[in-house]
C-alpha positions in Angstrom: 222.5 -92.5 -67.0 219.8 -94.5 -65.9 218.5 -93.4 -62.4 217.5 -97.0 -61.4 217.8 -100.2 -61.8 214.6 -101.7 -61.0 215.7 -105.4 -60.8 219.3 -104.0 -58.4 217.3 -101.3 -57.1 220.5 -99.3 -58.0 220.6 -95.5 -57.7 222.7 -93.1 -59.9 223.6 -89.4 -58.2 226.6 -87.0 -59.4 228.4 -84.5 -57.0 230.7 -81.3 -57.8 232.6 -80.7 -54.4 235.8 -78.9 -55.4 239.0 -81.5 -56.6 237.3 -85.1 -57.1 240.4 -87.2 -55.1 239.0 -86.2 -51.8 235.1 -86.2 -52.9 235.4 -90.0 -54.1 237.3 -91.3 -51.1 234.2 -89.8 -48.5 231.5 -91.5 -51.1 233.4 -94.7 -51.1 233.2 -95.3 -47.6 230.0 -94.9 -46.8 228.1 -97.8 -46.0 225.7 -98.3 -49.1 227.7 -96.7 -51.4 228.2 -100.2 -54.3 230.9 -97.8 -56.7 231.8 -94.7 -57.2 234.2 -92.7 -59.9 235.3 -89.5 -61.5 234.6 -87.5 -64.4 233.1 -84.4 -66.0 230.0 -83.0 -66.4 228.0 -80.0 -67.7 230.1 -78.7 -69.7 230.2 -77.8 -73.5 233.1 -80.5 -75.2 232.3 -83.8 -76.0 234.7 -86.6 -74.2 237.2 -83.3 -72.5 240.6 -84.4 -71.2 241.4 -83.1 -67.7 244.0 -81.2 -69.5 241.2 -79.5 -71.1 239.1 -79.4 -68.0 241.7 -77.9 -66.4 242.0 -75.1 -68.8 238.4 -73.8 -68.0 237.7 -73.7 -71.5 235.3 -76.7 -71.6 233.2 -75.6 -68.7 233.1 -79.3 -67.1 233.2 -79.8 -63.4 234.9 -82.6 -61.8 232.3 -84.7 -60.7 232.1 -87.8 -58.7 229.4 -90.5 -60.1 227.9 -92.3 -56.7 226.1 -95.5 -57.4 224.6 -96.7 -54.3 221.3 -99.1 -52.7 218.5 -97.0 -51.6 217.8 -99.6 -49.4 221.2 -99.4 -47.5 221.7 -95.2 -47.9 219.6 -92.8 -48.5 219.9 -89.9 -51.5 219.2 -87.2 -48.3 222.1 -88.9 -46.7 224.2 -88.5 -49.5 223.3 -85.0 -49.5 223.8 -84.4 -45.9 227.9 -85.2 -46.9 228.0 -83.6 -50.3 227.1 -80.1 -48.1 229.4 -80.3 -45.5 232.4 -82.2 -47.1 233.0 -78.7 -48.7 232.4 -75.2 -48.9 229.0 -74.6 -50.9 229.2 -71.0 -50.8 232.6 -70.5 -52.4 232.1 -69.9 -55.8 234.5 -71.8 -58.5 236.7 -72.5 -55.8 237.6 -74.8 -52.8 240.3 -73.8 -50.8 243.3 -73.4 -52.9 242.3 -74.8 -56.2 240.6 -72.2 -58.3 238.5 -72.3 -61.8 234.7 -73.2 -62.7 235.8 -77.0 -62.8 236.1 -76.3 -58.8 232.8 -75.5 -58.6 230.2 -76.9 -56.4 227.1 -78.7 -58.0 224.5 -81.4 -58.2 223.5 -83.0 -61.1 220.4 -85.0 -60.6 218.1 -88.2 -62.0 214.9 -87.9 -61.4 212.2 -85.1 -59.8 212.6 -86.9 -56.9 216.4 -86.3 -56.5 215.8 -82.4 -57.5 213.1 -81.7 -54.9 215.3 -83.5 -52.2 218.4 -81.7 -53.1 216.9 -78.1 -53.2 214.8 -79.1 -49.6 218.8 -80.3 -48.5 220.1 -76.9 -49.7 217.5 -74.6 -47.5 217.8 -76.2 -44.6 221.8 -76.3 -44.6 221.5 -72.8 -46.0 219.9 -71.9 -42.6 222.3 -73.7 -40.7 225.2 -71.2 -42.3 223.1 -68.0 -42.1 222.9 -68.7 -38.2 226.8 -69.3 -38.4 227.1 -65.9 -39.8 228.4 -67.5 -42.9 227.0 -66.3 -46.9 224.8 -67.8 -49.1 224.9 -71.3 -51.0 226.0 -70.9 -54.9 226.0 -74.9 -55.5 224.5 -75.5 -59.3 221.6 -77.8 -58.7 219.7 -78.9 -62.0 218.7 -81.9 -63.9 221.6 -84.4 -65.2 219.4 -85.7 -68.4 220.9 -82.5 -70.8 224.3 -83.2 -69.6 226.9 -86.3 -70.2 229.0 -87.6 -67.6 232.5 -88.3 -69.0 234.7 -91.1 -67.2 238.0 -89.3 -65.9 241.4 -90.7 -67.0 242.1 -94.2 -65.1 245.2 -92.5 -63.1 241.9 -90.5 -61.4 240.1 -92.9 -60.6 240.2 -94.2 -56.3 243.2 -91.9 -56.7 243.5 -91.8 -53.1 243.3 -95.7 -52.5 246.2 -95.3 -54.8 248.2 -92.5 -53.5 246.9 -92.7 -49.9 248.9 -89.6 -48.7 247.4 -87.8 -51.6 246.6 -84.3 -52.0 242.5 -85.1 -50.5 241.9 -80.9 -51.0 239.0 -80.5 -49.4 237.7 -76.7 -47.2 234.4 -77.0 -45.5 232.3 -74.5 -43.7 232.6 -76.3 -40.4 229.4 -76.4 -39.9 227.4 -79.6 -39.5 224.2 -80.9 -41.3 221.5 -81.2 -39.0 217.3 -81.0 -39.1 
């Protein structure tokens, strides 16, 4: 889980947005963005199944791994779509799929990445109060205690594969701006 890569300049950064179908297929296609895939993270079982991810037990989330150039993308724009691709202040829960493995978080690789997510977090957390809408409960803490497990091949760019997929995404509504 090495953050960078100094001779690629190549950036690790792991999102929790809800189902990871939809989550991947945004990160994908952003400009910058060299590969993405799925898995699990911060949870308690060593190498979990989604069968066992999906039974809460494990406490994983599914997490989408975004490998990207810092000098084509910023982390703060990766950020600005991590917050409004979902609904941060629904707790274990996007939309219709329900369960802690639901649950919206950012794991991250370096001080640097921390300071930039929780800076991210207040100002989109103003942008919601204004809105009239409730408080952020994303999990924002430090990837280095936790393991990301790879997800099952039939997971991974599940949407380039199934393109009418289930992409099970909610979202506030409301835009990231500074």
């Amino acid at each position: 889980m090495n953050q960078s890569n100094e001779s690629n300049q190549i950036n690790e950064a792991y999102f929790a947005t809800g189902c990871f179908w939809g989550a991947e297929r945004r990160f994908w296609q952003l400009a910058g963005v060299l590969v993405t895939s799925v898995g699990y993270m911060g949870g308690n079982r060593a190498n979990p199944s989604y069968e066992q991810v999906c039974t809460g037990v494990t406490n994983h989330a599914e997490i989408v791994c975004v490998k990207f150039d810092p000098k084509l993308i910023s982390y703060r724009t990766l950020l600005e779509e991590f917050w409004v691709m979902h609904d941060p202040t629904s707790l274990n829960q996007q939309g219709g799929d329900i369960g802690t493995q639901y649950r919206s978080a950012i794991f991250t690789t370096s001080q640097e990445q921390l300071s930039e997510a929780l800076a991210t977090k207040d100002i989109y957390q103003s942008l919601l109060t204004a809105e009239g809408i409730g408080q952020i409960v994303t999990q924002i803490e430090s990837a280095e205690p936790h393991t990301y497990w790879v997800a099952e091949e039939y997971h991974q760019k599940y949407l380039a594969k199934n393109p009418n997929g289930y992409d099970c995404h909610s979202s506030t509504g409301v835009e990231f701006t500074s």
